[in-house]
C-alpha positions in Angstrom: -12.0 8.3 -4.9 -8.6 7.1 -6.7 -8.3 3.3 -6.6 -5.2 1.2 -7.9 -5.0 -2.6 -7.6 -1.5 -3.6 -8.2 0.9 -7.0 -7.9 3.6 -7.1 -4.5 7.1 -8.0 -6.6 9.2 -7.7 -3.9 10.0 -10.9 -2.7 9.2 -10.5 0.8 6.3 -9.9 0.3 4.9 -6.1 1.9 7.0 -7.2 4.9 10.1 -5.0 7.0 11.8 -2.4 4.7 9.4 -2.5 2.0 6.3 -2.3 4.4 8.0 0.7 6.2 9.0 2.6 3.2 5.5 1.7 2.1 4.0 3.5 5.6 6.6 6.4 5.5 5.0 7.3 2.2 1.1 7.1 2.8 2.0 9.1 6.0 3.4 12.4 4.4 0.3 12.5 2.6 -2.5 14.9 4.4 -5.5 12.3 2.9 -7.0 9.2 3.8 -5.1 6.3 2.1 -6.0 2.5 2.8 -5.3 -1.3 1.3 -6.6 -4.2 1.1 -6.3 -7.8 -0.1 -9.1 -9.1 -2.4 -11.9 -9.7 -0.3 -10.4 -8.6 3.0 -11.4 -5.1 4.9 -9.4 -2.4 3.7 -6.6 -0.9 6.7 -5.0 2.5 7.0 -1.7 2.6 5.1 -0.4 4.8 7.8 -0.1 1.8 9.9 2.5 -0.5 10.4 1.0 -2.4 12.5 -2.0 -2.8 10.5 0.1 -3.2 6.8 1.9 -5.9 8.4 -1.0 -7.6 10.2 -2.3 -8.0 6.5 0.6 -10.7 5.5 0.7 -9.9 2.0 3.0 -12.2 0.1 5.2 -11.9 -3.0 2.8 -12.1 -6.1 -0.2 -11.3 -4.3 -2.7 -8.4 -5.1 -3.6 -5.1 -2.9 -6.7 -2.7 -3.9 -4.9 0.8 -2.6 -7.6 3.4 -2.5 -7.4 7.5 -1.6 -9.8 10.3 -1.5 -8.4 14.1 -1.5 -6.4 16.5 -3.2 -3.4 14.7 -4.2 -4.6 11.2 -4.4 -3.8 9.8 -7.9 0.1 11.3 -7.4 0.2 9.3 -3.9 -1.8 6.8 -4.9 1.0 6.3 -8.4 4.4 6.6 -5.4 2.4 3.8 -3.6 2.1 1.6 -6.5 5.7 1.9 -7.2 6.9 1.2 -4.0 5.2 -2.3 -3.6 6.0 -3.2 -7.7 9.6 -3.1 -7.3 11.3 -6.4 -7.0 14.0 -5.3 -3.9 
């Protein structure tokens, strides 16, 4: 399993465009992919509903974990996605 904790920088937090580009991502991918805040359950990242129910803020930090062919490269896009600052 391919784990990656990693620091939102956008300033919305993992909120609207960021959160759906975030989704739109995990979803093309053919493997289980989930996040988490520290100490919270971890949710599908192939959920809007449930990315957005977690209310992560600018500055906070997700655990982002994947299992399956592929999961470090997906697991690396996803990262990006939720370090960049728009």
């Amino acid at each position: 399993m391919a784990e990656r904790t990693v620091r939102v920088e956008s300033e919305v937090g993992l909120h609207a465009r960021p959160a759906a580009t975030f989704v739109q991502t995990a979803s093309k991918a053919p493997i289980d992919v989930t996040l988490s805040k520290a100490g919270g359950a971890p949710v599908s990242a192939k959920s809007i509903l449930a990315v957005l129910a977690l209310d992560v803020r600018h500055g906070e930090q997700i655990t982002l974990r994947a299992e399956g062919e592929g999961a470090e490269e997906l697991l690396d896009e996803l990262s990006r996605i939720v370090s960049e600052t728009k």
